[in-house]
Biopython code that builds the backbone (N, CA, C, O; Angstrom):
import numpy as np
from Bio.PDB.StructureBuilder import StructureBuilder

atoms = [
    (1, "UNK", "N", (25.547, -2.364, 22.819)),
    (1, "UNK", "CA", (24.282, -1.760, 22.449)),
    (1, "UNK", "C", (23.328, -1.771, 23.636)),
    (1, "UNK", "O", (22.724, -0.709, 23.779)),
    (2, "UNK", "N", (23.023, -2.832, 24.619)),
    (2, "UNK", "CA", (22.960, -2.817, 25.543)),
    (2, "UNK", "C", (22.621, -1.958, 26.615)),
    (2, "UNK", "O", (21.632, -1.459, 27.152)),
    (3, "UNK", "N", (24.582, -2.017, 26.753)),
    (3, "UNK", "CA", (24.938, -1.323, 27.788)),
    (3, "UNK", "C", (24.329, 0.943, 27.598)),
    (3, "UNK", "O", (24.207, 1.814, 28.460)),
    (4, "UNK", "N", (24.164, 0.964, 26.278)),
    (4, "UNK", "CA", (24.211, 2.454, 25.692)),
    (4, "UNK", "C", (22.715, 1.995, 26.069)),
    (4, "UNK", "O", (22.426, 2.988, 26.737)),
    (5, "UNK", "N", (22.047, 1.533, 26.096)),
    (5, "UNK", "CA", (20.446, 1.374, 26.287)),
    (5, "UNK", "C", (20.322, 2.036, 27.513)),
    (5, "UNK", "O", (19.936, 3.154, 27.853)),
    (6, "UNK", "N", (20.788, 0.968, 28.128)),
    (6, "UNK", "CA", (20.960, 0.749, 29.354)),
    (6, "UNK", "C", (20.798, 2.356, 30.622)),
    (6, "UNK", "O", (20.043, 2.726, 31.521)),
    (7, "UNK", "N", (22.250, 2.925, 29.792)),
    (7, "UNK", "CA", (22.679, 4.487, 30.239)),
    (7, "UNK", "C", (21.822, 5.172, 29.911)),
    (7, "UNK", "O", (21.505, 6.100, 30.656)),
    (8, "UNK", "N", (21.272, 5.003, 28.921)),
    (8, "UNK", "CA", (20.400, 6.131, 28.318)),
    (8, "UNK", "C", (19.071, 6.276, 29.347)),
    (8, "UNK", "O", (18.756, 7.213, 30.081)),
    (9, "UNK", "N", (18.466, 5.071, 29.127)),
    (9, "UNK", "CA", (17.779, 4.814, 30.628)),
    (9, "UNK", "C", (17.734, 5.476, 31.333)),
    (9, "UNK", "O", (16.933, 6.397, 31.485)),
    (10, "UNK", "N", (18.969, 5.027, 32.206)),
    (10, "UNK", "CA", (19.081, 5.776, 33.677)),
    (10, "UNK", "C", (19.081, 7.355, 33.545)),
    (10, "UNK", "O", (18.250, 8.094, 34.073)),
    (11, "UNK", "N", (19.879, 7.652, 32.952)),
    (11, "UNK", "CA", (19.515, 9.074, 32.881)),
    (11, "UNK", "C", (18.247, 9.656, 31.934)),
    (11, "UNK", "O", (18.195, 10.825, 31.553)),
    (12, "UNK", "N", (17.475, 8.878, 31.698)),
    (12, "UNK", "CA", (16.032, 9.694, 31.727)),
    (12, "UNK", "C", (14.941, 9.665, 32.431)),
    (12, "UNK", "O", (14.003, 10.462, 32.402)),
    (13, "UNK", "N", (15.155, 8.227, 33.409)),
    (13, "UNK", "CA", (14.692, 7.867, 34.479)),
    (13, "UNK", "C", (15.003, 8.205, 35.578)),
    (13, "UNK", "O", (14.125, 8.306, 36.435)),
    (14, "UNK", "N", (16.511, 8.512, 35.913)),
    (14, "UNK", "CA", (16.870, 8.772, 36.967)),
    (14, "UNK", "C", (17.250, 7.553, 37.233)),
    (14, "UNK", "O", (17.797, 7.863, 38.292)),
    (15, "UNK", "N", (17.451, 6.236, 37.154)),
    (15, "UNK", "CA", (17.443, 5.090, 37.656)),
    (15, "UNK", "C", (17.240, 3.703, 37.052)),
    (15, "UNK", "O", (17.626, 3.454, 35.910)),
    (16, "UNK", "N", (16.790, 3.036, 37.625)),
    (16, "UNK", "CA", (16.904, 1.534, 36.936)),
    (16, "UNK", "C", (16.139, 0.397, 38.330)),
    (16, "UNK", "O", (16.558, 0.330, 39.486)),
    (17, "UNK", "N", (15.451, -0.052, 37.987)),
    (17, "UNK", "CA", (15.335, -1.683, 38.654)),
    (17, "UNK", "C", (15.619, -2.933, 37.864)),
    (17, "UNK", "O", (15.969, -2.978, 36.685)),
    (18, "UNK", "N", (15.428, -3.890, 38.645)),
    (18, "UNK", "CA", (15.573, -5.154, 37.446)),
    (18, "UNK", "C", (14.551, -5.441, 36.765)),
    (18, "UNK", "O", (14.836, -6.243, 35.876)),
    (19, "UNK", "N", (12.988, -5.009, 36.787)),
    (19, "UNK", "CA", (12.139, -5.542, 35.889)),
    (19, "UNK", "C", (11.955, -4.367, 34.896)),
    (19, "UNK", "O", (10.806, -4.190, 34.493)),
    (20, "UNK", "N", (12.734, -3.703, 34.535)),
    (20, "UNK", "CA", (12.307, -2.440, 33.154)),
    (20, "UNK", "C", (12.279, -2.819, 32.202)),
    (20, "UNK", "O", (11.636, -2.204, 31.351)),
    (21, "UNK", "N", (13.024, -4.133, 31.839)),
    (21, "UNK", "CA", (13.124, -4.693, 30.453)),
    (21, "UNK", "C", (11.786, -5.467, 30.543)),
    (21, "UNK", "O", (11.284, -5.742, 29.453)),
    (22, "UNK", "N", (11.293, -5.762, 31.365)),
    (22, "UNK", "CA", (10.264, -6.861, 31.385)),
    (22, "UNK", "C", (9.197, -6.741, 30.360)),
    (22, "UNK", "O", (8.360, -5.894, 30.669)),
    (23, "UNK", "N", (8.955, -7.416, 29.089)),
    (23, "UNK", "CA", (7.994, -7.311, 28.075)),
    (23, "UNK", "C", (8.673, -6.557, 27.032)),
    (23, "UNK", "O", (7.935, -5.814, 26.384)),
    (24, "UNK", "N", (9.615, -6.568, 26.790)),
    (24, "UNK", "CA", (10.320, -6.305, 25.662)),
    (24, "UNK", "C", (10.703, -7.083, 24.492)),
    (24, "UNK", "O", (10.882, -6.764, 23.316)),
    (25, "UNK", "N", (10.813, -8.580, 25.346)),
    (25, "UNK", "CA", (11.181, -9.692, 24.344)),
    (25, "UNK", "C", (11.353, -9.921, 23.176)),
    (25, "UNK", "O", (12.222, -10.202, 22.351)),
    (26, "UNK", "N", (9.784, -9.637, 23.361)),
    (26, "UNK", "CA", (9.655, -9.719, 21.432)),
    (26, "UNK", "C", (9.930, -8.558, 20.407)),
    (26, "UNK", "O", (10.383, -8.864, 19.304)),
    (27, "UNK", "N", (9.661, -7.155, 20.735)),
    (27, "UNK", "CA", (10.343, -6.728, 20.336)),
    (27, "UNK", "C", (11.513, -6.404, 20.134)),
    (27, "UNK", "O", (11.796, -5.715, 19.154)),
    (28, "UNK", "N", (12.530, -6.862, 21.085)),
    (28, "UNK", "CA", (14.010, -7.482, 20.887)),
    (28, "UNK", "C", (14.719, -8.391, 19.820)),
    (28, "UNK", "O", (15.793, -8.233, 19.239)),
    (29, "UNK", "N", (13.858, -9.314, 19.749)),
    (29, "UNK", "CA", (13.796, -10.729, 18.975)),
    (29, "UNK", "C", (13.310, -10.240, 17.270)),
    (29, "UNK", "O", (13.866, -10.637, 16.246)),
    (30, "UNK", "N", (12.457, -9.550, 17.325)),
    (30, "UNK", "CA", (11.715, -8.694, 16.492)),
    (30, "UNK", "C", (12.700, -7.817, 15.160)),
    (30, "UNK", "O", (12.783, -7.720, 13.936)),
    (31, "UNK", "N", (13.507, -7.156, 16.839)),
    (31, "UNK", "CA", (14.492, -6.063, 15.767)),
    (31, "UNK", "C", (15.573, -6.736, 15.241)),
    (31, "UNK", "O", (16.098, -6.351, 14.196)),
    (32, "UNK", "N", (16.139, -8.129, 16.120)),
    (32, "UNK", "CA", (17.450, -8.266, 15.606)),
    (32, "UNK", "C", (16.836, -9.273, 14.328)),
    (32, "UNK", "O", (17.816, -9.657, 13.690)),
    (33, "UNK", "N", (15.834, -9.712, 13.863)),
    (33, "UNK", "CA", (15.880, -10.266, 13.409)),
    (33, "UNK", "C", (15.582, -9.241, 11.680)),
    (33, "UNK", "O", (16.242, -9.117, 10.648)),
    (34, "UNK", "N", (14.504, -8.806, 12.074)),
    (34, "UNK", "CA", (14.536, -7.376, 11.236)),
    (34, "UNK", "C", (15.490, -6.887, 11.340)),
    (34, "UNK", "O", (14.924, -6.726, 12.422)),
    (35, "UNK", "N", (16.503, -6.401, 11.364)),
    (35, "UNK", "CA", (17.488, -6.231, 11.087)),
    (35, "UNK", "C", (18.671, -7.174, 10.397)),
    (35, "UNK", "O", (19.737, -6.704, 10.000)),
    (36, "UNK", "N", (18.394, -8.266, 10.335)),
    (36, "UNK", "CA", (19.232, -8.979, 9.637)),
    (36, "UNK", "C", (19.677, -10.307, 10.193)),
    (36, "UNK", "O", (19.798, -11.334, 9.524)),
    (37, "UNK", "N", (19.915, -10.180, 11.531)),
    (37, "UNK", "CA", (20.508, -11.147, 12.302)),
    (37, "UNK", "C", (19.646, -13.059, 11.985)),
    (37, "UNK", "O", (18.442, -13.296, 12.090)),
    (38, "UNK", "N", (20.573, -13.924, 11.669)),
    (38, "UNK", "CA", (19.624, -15.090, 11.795)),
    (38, "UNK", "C", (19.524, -15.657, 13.160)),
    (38, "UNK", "O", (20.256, -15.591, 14.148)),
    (39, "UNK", "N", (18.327, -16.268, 12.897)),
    (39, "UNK", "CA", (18.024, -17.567, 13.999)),
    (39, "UNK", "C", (18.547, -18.286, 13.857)),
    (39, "UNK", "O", (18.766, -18.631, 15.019)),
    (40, "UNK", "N", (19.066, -18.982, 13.232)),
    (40, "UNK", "CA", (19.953, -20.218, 13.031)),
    (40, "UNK", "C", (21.685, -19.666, 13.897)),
    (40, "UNK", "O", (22.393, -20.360, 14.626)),
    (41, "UNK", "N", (21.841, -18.656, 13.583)),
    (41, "UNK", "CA", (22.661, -18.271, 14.525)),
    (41, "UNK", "C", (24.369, -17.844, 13.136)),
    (41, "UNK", "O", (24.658, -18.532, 12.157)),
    (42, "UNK", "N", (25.064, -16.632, 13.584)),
    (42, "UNK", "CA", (25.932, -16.756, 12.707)),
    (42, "UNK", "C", (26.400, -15.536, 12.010)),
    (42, "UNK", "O", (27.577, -15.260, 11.776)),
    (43, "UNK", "N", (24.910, -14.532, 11.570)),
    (43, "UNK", "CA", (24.640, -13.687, 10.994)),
    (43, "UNK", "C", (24.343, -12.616, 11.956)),
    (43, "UNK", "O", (23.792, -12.834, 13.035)),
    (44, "UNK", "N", (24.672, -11.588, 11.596)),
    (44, "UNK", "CA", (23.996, -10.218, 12.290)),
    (44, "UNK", "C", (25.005, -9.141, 12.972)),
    (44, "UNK", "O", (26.079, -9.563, 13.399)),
    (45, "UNK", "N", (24.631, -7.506, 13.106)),
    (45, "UNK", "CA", (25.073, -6.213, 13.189)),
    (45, "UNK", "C", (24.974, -6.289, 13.866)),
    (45, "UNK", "O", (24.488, -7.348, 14.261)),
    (46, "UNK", "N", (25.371, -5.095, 14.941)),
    (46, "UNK", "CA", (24.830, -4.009, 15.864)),
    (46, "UNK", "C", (24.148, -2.495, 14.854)),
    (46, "UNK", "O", (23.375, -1.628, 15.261)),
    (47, "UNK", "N", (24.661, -2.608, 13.735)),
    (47, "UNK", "CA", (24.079, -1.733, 12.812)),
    (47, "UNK", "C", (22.730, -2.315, 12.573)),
    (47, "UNK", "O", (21.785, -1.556, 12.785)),
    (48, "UNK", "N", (22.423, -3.729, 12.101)),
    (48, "UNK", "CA", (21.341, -4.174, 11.619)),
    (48, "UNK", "C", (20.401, -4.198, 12.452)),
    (48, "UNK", "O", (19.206, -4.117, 12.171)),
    (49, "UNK", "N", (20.999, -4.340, 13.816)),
    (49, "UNK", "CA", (19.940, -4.026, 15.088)),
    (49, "UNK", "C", (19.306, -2.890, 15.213)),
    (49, "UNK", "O", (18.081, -2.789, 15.285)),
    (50, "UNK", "N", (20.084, -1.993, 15.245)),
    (50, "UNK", "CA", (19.430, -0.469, 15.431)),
    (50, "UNK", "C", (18.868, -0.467, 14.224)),
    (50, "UNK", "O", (17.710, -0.163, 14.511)),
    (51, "UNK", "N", (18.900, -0.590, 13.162)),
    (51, "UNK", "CA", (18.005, -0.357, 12.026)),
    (51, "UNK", "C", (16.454, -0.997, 12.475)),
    (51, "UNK", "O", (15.362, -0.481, 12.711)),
    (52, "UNK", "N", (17.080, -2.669, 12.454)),
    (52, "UNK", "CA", (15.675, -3.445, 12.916)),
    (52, "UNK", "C", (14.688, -2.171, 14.026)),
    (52, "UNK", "O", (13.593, -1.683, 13.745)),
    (53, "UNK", "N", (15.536, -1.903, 15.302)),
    (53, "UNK", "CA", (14.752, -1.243, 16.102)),
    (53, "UNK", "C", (13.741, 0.022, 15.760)),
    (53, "UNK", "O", (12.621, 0.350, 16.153)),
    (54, "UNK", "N", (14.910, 0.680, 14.634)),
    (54, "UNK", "CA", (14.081, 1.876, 13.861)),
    (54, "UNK", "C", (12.724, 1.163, 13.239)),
    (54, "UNK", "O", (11.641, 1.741, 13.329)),
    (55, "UNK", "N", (12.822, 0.148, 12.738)),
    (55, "UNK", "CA", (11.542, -0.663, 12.103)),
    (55, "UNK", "C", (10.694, -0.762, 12.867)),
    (55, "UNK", "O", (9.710, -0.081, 12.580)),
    (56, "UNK", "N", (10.611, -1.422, 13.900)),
    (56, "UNK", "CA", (10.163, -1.732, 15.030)),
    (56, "UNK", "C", (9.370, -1.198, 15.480)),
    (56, "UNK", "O", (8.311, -1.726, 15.819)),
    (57, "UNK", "N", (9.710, 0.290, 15.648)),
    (57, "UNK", "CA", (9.473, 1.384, 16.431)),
    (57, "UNK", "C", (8.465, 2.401, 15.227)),
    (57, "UNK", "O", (7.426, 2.995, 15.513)),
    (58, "UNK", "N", (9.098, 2.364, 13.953)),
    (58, "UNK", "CA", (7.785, 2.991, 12.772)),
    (58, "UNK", "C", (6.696, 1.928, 12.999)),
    (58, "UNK", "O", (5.538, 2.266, 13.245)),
    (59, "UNK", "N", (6.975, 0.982, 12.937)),
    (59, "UNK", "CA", (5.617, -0.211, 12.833)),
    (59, "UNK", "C", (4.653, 0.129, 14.217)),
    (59, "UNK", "O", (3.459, 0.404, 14.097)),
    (60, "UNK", "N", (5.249, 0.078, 15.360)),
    (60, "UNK", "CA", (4.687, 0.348, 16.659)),
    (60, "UNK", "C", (3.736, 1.765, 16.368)),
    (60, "UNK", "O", (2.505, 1.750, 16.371)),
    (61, "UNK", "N", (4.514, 2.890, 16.138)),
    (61, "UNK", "CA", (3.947, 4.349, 15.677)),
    (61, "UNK", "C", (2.678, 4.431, 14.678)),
    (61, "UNK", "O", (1.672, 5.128, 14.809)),
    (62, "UNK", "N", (2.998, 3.548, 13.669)),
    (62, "UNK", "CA", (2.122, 3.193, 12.340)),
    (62, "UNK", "C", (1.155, 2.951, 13.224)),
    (62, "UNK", "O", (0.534, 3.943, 13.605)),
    (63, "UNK", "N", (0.796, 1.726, 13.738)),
    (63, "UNK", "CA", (-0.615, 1.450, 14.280)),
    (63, "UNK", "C", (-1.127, 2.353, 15.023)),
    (63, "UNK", "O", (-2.335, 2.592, 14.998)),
    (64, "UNK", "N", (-0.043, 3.167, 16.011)),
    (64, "UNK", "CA", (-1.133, 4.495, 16.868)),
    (64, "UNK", "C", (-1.894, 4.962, 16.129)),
    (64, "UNK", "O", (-3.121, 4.957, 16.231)),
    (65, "UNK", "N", (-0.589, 5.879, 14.466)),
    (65, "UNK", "CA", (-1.042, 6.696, 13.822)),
    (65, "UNK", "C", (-2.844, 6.061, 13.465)),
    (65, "UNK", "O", (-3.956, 6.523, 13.718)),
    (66, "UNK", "N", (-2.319, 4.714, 12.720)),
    (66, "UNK", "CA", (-3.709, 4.449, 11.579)),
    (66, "UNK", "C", (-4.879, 3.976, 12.794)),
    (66, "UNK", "O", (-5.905, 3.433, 12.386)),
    (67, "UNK", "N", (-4.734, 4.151, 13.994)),
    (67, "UNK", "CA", (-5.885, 4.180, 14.881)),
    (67, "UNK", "C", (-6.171, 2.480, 15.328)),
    (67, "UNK", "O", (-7.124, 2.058, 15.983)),
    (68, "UNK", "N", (-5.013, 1.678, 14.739)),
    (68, "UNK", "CA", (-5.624, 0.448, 15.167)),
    (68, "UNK", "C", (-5.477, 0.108, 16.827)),
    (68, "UNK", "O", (-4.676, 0.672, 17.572)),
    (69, "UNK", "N", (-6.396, -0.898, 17.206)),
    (69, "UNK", "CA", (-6.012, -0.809, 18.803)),
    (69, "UNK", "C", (-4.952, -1.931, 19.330)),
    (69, "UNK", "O", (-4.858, -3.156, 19.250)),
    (70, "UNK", "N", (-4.318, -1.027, 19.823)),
    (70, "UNK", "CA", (-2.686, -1.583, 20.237)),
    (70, "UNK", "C", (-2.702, -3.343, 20.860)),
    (70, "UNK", "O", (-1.737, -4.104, 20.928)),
    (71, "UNK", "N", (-3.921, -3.568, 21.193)),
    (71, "UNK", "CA", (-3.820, -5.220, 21.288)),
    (71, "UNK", "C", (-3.545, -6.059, 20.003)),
    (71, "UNK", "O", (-3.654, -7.284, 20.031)),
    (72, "UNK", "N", (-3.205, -5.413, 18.926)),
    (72, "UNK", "CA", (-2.688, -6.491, 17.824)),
    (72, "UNK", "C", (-1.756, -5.435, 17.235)),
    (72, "UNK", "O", (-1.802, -5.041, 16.070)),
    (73, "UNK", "N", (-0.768, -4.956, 18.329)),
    (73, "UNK", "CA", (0.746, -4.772, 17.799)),
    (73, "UNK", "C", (1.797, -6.021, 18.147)),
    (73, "UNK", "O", (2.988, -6.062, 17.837)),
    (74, "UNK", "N", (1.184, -6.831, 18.730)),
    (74, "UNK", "CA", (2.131, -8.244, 19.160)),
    (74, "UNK", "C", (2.135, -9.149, 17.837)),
    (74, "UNK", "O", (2.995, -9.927, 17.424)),
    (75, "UNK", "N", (0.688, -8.731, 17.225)),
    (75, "UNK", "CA", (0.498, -9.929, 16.234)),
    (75, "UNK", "C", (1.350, -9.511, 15.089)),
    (75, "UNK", "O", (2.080, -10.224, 14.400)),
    (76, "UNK", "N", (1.149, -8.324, 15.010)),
    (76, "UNK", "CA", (1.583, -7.458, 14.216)),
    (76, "UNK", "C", (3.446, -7.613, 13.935)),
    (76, "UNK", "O", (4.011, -7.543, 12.843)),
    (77, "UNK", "N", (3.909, -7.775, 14.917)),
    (77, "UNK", "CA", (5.370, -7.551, 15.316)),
    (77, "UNK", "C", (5.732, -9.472, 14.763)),
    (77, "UNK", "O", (6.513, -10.080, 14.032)),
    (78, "UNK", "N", (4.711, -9.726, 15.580)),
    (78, "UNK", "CA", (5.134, -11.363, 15.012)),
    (78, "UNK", "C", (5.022, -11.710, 13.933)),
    (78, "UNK", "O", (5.877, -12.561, 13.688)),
    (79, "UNK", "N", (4.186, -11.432, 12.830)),
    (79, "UNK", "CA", (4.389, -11.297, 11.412)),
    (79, "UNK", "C", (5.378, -10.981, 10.575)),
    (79, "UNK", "O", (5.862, -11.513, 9.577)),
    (80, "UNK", "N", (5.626, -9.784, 11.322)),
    (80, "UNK", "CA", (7.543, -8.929, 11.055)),
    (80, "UNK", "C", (8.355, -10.090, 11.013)),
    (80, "UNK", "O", (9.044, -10.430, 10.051)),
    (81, "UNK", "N", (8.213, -10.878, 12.448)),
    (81, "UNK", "CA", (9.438, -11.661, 12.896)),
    (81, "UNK", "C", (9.205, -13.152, 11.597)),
    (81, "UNK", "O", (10.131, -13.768, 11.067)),
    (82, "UNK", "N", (7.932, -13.354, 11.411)),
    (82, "UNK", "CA", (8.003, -14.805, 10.440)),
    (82, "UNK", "C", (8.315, -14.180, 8.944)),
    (82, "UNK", "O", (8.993, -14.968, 8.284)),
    (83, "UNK", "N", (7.954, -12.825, 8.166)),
    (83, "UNK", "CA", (8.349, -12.343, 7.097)),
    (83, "UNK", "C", (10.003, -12.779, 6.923)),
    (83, "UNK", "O", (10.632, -13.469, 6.121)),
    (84, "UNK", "N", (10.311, -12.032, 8.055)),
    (84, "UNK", "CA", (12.060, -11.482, 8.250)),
    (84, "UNK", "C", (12.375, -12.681, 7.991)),
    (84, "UNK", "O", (13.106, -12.708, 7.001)),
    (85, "UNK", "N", (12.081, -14.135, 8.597)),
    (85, "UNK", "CA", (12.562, -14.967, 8.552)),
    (85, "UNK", "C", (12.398, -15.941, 7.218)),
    (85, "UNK", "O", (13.395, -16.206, 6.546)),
    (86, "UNK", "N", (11.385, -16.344, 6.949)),
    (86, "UNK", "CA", (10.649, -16.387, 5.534)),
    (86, "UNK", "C", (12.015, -15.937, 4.293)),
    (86, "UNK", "O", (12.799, -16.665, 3.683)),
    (87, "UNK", "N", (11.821, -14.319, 4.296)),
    (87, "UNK", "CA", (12.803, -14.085, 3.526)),
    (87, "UNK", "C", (14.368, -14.120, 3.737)),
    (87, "UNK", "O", (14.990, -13.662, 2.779)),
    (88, "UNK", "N", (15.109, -14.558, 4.769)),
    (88, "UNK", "CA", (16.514, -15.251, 5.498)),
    (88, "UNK", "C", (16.348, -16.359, 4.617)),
    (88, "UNK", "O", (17.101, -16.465, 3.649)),
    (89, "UNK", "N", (15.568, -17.090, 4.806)),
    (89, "UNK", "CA", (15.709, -18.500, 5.048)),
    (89, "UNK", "C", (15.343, -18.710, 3.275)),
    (89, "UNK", "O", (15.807, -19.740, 2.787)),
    (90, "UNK", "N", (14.545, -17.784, 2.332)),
    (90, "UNK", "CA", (14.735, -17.852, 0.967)),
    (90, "UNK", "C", (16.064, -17.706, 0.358)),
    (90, "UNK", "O", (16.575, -18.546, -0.383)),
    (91, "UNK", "N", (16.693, -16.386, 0.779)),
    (91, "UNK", "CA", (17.865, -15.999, 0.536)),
    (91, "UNK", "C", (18.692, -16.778, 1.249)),
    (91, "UNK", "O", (19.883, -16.478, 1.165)),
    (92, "UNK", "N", (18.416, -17.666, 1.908)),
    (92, "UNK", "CA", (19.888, -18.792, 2.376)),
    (92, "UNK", "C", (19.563, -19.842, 0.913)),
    (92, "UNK", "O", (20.670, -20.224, 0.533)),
    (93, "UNK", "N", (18.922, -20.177, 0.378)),
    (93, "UNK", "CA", (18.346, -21.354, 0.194)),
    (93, "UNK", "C", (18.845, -21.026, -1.169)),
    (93, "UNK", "O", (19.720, -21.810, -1.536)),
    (94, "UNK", "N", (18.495, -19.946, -2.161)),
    (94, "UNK", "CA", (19.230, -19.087, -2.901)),
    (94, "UNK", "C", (20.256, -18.875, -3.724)),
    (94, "UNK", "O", (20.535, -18.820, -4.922)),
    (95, "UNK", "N", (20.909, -18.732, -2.226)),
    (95, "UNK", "CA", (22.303, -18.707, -2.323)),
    (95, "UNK", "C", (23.231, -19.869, -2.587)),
    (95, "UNK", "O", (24.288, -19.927, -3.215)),
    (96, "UNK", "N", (22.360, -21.006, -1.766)),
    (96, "UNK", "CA", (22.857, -22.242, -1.730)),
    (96, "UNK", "C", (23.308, -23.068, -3.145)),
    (96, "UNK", "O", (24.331, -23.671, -3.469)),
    (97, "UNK", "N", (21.809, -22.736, -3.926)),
    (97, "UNK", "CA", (21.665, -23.034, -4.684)),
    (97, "UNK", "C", (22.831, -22.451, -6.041)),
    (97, "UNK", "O", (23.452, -23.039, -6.926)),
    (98, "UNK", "N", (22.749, -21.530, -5.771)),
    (98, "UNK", "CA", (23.528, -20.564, -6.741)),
    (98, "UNK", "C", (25.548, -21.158, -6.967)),
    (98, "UNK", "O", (26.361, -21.082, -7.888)),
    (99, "UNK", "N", (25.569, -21.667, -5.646)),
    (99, "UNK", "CA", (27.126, -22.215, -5.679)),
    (99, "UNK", "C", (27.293, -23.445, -6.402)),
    (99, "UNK", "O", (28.408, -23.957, -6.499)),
]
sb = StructureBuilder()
sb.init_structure("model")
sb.init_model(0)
sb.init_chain("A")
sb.init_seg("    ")
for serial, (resi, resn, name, xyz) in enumerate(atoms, 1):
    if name == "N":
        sb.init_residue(resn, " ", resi, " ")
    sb.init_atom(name, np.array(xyz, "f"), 0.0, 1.0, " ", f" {name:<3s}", serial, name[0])
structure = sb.get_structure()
């Protein structure tokens, strides 16, 4: 997934350095987790990723659209990331229970 990033990149850039990813992090962390993947480690797509990213990326859009100012799309994204997890970590707990 990556690597298809990666390509896609270069050919719309023309190119690549090493700091392009730089400040992506969290929205990285963001999608795989929105998408499904746990923190605890174990769980997770390359489908659930690209979904997460589609999320990611409406949420990012959402705030242009509704005019808010883009200094609290971090906070914004980090909320995503404690929800996502919040509800993992219900549905582990859940489940646990259920056996």
């Amino acid at each position: 997934l990556a690597g298809l990033s990666a390509s896609m990149m270069c050919g719309y850039f023309g190119g690549s350095s090493s700091g392009d990813g730089s400040g992506y992090e969290l929205r990285v962390i963001a999608a795989s987790v929105v998408g499904g993947a746990s923190l605890s480690g174990g769980r997770g797509s390359p489908l659930g990723a690209m979904l997460g990213a589609i999320v990611m990326q409406l949420i990012d859009n959402g705030i242009v659209v509704l005019g808010i100012d883009s200094n609290y799309t971090n906070i914004v994204i980090g909320l995503a990331i404690v929800l996502a997890v919040v509800v993992d970590q219900t549905k582990t707990r859940l489940f646990a229970k259920a056996r």
